[in-house]
C-alpha positions as CSV (number, residue, x, y, z in Angstrom):
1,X,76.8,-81.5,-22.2
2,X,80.7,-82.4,-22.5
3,X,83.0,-82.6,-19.4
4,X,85.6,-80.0,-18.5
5,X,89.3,-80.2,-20.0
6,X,92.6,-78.1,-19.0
7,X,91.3,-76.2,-22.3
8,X,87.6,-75.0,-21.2
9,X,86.6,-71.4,-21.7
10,X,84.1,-69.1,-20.9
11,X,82.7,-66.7,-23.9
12,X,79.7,-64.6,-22.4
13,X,77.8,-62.5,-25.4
14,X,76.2,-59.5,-24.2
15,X,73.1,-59.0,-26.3
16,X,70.0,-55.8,-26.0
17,X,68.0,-57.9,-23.9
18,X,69.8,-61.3,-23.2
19,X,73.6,-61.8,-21.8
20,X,74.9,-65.6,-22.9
21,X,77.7,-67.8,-21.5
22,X,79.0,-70.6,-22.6
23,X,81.7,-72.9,-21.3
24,X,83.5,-74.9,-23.9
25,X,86.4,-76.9,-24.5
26,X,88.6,-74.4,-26.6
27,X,89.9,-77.0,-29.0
28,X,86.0,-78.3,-30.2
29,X,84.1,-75.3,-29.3
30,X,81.2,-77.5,-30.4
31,X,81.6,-79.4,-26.9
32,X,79.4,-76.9,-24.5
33,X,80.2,-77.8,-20.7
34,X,77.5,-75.5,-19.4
35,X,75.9,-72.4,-20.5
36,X,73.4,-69.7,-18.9
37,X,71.0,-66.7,-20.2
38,X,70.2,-64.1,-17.8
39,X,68.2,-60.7,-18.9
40,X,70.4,-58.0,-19.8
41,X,70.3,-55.3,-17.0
42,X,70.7,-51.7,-17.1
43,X,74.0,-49.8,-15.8
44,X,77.2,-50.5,-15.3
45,X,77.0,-51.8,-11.8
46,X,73.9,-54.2,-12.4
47,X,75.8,-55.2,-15.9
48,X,78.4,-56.1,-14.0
49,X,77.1,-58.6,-11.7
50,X,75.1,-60.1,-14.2
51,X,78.5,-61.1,-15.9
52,X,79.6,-62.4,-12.7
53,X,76.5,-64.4,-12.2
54,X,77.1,-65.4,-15.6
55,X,80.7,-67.3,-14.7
56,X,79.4,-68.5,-11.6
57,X,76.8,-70.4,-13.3
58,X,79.3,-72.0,-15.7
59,X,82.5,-71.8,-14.8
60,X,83.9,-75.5,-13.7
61,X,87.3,-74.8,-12.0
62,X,89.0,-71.5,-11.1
63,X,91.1,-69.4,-13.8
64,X,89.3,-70.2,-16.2
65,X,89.8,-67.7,-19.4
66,X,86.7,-65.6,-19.6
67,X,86.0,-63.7,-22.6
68,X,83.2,-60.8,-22.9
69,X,81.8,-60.0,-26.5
70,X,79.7,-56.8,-26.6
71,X,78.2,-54.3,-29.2
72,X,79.6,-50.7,-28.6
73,X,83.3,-49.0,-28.6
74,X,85.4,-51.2,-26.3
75,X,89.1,-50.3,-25.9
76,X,92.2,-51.9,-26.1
77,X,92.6,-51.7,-22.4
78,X,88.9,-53.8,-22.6
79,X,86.9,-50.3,-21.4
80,X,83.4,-50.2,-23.1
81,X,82.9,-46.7,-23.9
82,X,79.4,-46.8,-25.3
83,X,76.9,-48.7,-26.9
84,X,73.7,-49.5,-28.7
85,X,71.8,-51.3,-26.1
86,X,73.3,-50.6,-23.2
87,X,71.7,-47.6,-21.1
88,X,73.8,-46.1,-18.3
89,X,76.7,-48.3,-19.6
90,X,79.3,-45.3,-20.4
91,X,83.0,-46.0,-20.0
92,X,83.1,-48.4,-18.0
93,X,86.4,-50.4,-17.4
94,X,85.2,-53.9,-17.9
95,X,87.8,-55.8,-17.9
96,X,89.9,-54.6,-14.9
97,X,86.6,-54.7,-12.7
98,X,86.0,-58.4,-14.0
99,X,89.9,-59.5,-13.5
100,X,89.8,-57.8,-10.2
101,X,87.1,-60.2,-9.2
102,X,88.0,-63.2,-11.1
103,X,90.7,-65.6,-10.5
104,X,92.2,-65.9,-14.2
105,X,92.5,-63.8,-17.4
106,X,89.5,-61.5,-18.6
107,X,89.0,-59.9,-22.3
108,X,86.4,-57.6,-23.1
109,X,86.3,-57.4,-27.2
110,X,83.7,-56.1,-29.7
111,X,80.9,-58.6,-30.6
112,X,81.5,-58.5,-33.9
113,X,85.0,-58.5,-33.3
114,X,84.9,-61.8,-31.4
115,X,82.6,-63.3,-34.3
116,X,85.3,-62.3,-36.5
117,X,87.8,-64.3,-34.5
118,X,85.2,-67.1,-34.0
119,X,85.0,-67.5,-37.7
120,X,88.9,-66.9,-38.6
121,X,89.5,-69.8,-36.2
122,X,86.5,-72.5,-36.5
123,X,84.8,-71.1,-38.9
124,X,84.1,-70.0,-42.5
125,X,87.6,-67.9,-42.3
126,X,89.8,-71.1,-41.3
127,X,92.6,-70.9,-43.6
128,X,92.4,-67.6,-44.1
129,X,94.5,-64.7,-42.3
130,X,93.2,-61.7,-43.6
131,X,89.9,-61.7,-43.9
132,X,86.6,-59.2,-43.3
133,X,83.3,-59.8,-41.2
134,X,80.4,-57.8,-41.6
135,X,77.5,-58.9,-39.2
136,X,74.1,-57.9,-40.8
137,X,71.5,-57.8,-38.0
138,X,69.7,-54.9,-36.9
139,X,72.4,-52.9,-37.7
140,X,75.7,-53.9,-38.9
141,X,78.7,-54.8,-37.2
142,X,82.3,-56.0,-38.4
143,X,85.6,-57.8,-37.6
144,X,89.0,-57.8,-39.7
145,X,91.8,-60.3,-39.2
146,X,95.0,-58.9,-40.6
147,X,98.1,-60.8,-40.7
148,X,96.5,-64.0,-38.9
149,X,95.6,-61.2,-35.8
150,X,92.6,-59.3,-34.7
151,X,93.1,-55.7,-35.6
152,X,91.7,-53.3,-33.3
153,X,93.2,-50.1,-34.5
154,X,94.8,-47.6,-32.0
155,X,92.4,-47.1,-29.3
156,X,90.5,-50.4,-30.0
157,X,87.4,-48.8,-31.7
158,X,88.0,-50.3,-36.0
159,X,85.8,-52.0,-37.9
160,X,82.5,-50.0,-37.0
161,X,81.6,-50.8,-41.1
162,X,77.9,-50.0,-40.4
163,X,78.5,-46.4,-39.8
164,X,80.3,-45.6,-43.2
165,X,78.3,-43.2,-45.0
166,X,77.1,-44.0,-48.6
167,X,74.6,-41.7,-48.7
168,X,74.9,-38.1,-47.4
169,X,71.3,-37.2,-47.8
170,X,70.0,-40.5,-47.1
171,X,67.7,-41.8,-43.8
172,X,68.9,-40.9,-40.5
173,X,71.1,-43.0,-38.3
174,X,70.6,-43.7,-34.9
175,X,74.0,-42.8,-34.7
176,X,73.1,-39.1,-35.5
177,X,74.2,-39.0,-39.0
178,X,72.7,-39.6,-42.3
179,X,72.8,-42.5,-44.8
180,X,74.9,-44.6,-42.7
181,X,75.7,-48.4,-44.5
182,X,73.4,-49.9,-42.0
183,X,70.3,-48.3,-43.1
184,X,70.6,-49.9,-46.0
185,X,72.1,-53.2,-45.8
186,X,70.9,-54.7,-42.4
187,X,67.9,-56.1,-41.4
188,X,66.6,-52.9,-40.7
189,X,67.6,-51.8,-44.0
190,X,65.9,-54.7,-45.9
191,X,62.5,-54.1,-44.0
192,X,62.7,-50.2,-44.7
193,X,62.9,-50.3,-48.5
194,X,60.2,-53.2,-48.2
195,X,58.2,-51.0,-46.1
196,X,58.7,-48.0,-49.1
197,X,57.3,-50.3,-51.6
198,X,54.2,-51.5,-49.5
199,X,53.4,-47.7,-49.0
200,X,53.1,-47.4,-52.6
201,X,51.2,-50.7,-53.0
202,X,53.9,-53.5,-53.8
203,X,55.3,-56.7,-51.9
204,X,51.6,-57.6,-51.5
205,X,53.2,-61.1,-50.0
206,X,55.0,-59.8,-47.9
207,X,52.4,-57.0,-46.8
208,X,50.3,-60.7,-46.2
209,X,52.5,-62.1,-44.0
210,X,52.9,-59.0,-41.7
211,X,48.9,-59.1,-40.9
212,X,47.9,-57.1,-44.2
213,X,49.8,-53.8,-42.6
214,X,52.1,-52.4,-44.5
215,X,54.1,-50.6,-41.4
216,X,54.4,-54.0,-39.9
217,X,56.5,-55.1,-43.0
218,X,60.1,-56.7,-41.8
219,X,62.7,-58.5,-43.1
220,X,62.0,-61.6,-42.1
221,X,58.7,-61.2,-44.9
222,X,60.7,-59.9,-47.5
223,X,62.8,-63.0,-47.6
224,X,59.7,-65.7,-47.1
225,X,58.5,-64.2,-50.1
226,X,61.3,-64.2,-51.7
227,X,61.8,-67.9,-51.1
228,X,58.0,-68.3,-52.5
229,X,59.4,-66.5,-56.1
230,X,57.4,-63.4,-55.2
231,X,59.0,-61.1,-57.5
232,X,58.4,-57.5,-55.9
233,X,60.3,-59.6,-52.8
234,X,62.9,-60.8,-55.1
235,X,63.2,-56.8,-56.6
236,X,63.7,-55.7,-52.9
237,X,66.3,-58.1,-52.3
238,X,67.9,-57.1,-55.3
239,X,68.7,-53.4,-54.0
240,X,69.6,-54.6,-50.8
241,X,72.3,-57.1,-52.5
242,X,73.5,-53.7,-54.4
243,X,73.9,-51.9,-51.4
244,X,75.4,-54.2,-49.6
245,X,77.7,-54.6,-52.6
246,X,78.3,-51.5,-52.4
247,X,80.1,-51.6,-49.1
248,X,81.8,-54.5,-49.7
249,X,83.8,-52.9,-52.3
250,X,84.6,-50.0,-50.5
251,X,86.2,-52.5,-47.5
252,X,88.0,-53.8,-50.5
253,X,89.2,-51.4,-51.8
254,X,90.3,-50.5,-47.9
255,X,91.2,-53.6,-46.6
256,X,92.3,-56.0,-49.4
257,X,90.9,-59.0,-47.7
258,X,91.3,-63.0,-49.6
259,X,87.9,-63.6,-47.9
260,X,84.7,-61.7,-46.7
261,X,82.3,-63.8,-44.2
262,X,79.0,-62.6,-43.4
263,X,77.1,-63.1,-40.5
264,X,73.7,-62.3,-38.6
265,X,70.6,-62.8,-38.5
266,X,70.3,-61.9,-42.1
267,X,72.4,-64.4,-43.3
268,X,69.6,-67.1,-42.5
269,X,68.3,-66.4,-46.1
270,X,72.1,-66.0,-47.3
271,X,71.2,-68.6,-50.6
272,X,68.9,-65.6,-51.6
273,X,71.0,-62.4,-52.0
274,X,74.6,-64.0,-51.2
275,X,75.2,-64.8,-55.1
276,X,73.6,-61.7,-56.4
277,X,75.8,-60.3,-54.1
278,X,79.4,-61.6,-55.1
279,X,78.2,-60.7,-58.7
280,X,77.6,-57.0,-57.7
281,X,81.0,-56.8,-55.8
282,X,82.7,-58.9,-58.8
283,X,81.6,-55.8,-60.8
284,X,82.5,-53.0,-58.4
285,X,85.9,-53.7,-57.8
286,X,88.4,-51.1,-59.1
287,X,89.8,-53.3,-62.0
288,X,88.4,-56.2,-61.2
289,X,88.8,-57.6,-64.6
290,X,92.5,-58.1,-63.5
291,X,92.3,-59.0,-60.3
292,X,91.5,-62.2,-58.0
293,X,87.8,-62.8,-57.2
294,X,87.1,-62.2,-53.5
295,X,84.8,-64.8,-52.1
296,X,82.0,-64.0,-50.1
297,X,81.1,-66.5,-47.6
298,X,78.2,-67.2,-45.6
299,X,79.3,-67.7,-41.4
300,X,79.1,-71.5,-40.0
301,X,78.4,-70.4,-36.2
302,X,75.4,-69.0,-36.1
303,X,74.3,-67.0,-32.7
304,X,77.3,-69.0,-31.1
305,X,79.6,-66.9,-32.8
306,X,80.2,-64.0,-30.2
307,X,80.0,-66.0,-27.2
308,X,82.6,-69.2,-29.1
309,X,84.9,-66.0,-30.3
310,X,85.2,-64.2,-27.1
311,X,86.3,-67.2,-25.1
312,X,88.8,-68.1,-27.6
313,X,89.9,-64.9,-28.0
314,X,90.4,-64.9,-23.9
315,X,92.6,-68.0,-24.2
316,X,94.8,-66.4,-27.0
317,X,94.8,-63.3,-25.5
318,X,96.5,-65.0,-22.0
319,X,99.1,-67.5,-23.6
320,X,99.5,-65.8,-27.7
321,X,101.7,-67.5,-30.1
322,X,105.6,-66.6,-30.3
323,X,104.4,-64.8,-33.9
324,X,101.2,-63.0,-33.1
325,X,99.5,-60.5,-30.5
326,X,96.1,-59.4,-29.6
C-alpha cells in the first residue's frame, strides 16, 4: 500500500453483490492507500451505511473527497432514482445523506459514467476530450466526455447506450422493452446467440466447456473457443462484433466522438472481436469513405475503473478548473 498525500481520494463502486472502496492518491491512481469490499445490501438505509462503513475503513484524514459510482439513473443533484441491482433503492438522495454525514465533498455519478471519466483522465481516453464509453458486461453501460467535461444531460440520466433499440421485435429487455442494444452486444448478448446455436447443435466447444449443456453456454465459452480457432465460436463472435458495430455507428453518427473506449468484462477477449469490430463500424459510417477513421480502443483500468473514476471525479467536482464544470 502507498501512504496518504494532500491529494488522496475515496472512489467506492457499487456493484449487484459487492460495494468497493478504494483510497488513492489522485495524481497516480495506481498508488491504493487502502481499500475495502463489503456485500452489497438491500435498501436505501442498509445501502447507506454500508457506504459509510465503506469510508471508515479507508478513509486516512477527514475531508477527504469521496466519490460514489453506481449502475442506475442518478441525477445531477447525485439522487439515484433506480437501478439494476439495487432492490428497495428508489430515489434516494445519495449524495446529500452522505455529505450530511461526511466531513468533505461527496459525488454520486453513474458507474459507467465514472469509468468514462477514469479513462478520459488515466486512461485509454487521455488526450482525448470528446470521447464515448460503452461498458459491455452483463448489460451495457456508457460514458461521454464532451468538450473535455462529463456530460450528464439535463436531469443527469445520458448515456444509457444499452437501452437503444435496434431491434423492435427482438428479445425482451429486462428493462420492459424489446430488442434493446444490450441483448445483443453484452455479455449476455454473446452467450444468448451462443446458446441459439448450441440448441440447434453448433459451438460443440463451447457446449464442452459448459459441462456438455447447451443452456449452460456463456460468454466466457464462446470466447475460449474462440481463442482455440473453433470456428462456429469464431462465427458467433462475428455477429456479436456486427451488432455491436451496429451501435457504435449509431453513437457516431449522434455523438461525433475522435475516440470510442470499451470496457467490461467483455473486453478481456477484446484482441478477438475488437478488430472485426473497427472494420464493421469503418463500413457503417454515413460516408465514411470521406471521413476520419474513429478508433476503437480497448479500456487500460480494468474493474478499477468505476471506483479510480468516481474519486477523481469527487476531487474535480469540489475544486473544477477555471474552464470546465461537472
Amino acid at each position: 500500500m502507498a501512504e496518504a498525500t494532500d491529494q488522496t481520494v475515496i472512489g467506492i463502486d457499487v456493484g449487484g453483490t459487492k460495494i468497493r472502496g478504494l483510497a488513492f492518491d489522485a495524481g497516480d491512481p495506481a498508488s491504493i492507500v487502502a481499500e475495502s469490499r463489503i456485500d452489497t445490501p438491500d435498501g436505501t438505509d442498509r445501502l447507506v451505511e454500508a457506504l459509510l462503513e465503506t469510508v471508515r475503513r479507508v478513509q486516512q484524514a477527514p475531508g477527504t473527497p469521496v466519490g460514489v459510482g453506481i449502475a442506475g439513473l442518478v441525477g445531477r443533484d447525485g439522487r439515484f432514482l433506480v437501478g439494476p441491482h439495487l432492490p428497495g433503492v428508489i430515489d434516494a438522495p445519495l449524495r446529500s445523506i452522505l455529505s450530511e454525514a461526511l466531513d468533505g465533498p461527496v459525488a454520486v455519478v453513474n458507474d459507467a459514467a465514472a469509468a468514462a471519466w477514469a479513462e478520459h483522465q488515466v486512461g485509454a481516453g487521455q488526450g482525448s476530450d470528446d470521447l464515448v464509453m460503452v461498458t459491455l458486461g452483463t448489460g451495457i453501460g456508457g460514458g461521454v466526455i464532451r468538450d473535455g467535461r462529463l456530460f450528464s444531460g439535463a436531469r443527469g440520466y445520458a448515456a444509457e447506450f444499452g437501452h437503444m433499440v435496434i431491434d423492435p421485435g427482438g428479445p425482451q429487455c429486462p428493462c420492459g422493452r424489446r430488442g434493446c442494444w444490450e441483448r445483443y452486444a453484452s455479455g449476455f448478448g454473446l452467450g444468448r446467440m451462443a446458446r441459439e446455436r448450441a440448441l440447434e447443435g453448433g459451438v460443440a466447444a463451447a457446449v464442452e466447456l459448459a459441462g456438455g449443456e447447451p443452456g449452460d453456454v456463456r460468454g466466457e465459452h464462446v470466447t475460449a473457443s474462440a481463442a482455440a480457432g473453433d470456428d462456429d465460436a469464431l462465427a458467433v463472435l462475428g455477429e456479436f462484433s456486427g451488432w455491436l458495430a451496429l451501435g457504435l455507428a449509431n453513437l457516431v453518427a449522434i455523438l461525433d466522438p475522435d475516440r470510442i473506449v470499451l470496457g467490461g468484462g467483455v473486453i478481456s477477449a477484446h484482441d478477438l472481436f475488437v478488430g472485426p469490430t473497427q472494420a464493421r463500424l469503418d463500413l457503417a459510417l454515413m460516408k465514411a469513405e470521406h471521413r476520419p477513421e474513429v478508433p476503437i480502443a480497448p479500456a487500460r483500468l480494468g474493474p478499477e475503473a468505476g471506483a479510480v473514476g468516481a474519486g477523481l471525479f469527487a476531487a474535480y467536482a469540489a475544486n473544477p478548473g477555471p474552464t470546465s464544470s461537472p
